[in-house]
N, C-alpha and C positions, 0 to 999 in steps of 0.2 A: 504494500500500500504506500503512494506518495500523496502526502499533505503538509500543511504549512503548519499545520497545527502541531504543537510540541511540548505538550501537556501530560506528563508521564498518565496519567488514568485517563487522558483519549486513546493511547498508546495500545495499554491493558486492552482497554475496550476492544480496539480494533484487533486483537492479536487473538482473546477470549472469543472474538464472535466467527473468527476462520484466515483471517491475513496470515500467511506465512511468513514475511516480513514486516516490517514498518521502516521509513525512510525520511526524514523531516525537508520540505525545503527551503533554504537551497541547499542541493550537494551537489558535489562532483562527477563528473563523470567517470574516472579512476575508481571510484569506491560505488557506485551504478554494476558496473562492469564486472569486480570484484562480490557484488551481491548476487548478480546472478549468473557466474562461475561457481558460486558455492553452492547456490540453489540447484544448480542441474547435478555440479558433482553428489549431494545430499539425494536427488531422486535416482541418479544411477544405482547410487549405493543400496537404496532401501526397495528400489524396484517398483514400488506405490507411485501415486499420484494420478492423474486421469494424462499424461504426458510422458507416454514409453519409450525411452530413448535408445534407441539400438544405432551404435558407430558404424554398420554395415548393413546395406542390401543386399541377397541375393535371390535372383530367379532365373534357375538354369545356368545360362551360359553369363547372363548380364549381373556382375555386381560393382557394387556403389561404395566407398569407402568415403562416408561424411565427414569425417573428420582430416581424411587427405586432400579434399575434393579430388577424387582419383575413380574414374569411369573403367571398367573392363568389359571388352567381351570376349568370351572365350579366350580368355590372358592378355589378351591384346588392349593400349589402352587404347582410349576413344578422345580425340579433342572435343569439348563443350566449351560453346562460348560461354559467358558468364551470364548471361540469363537463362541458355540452355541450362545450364549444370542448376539452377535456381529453381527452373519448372519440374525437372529432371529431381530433384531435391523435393521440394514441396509435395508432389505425388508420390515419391516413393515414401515420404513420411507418414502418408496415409494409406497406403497399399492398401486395396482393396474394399477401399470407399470410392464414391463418385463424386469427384470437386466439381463444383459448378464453375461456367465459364466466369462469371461476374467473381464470384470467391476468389478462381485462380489467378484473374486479372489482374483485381486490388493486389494480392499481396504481391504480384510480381513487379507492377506499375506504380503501384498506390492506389489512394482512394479516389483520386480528380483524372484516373484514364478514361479515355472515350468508351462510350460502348460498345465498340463495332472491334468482334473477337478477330478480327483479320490478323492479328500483330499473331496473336497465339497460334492461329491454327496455322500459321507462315512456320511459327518456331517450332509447331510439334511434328509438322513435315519434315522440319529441317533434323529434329532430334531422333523421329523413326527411322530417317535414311542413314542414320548412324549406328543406332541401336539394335533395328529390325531386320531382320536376315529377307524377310517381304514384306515392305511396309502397308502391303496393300490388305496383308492377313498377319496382322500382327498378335505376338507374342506376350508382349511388356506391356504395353500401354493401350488402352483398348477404350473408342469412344464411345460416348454413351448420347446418340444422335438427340439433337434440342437440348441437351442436358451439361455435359462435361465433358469431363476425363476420368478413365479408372488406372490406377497399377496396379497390376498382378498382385496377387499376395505373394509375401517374402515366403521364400523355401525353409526359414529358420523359425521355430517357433518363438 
């Protein structure tokens, strides 16, 4: 939780009612950055949280290593620009849900992108021809017509 407020029993409150943190402001962005490195390192650890962090993909021949940003297929790496590797991220994070275009768009673009999903479905051409051994019957990424995208689910439980 960030508020101005800095009142040790709004604190309490906020911490008693569900906040995982509390953070007064103003802070830094050094000590921002360092709160939530400790926050993910605390969920890896404990395995909880509604936020499952797994350092790698795999499905099949295609894995993901998130924490290298490092694309494989079939051992081979794969170059991704930097939004590829971003959509390419974002979907395997949810593997086997359906993102919706507007969902995928915000978080790739922000919240002020147009609505006209052209940019995406340009990148996810661009990301099957790389991925997909037929992009035209694909494996990994599979869309879901007026709706989204899905990723396979990971082979790893």
């Amino acid at each position: 939780m960030i508020s101005a407020r800095s009142h040790e029993q709004e604190k309490a409150k906020a911490l008693d009612l569900g906040a995982d943190d509390y953070i007064t402001k103003p802070f830094g962005t050094v000590e921002l950055l360092a709160r939530i490195r400790t926050s993910l390192r605390h969920s890896r650890q404990m395995g909880t949280g509604s936020l499952q962090y797994t350092p790698v993909y795999q499905h099949g021949d295609l894995m993901i290593d998130f924490e290298k940003r490092l694309v494989t297929l079939s051992g081979e790496m794969i170059h991704l620009t930097q939004i590829e590797f971003k959509l390419l991220s974002l979907l395997a994070g949810s593997n086997g849900k359906v993102l919706t275009y507007s969902y995928i768009m915000e978080k790739i673009w922000g919240p002020y992108v147009d609505n006209n999903n052209q940019i995406l479905r340009v990148n996810m051409a661009n990301i099957r021809r790389k991925i997909e051994k037929n992009p035209a019957a694909p494996e990994h990424i599979f869309t879901e017509i007026g709706v989204g995208y899905r990723m396979a689910e990971c082979d790893q439980p």
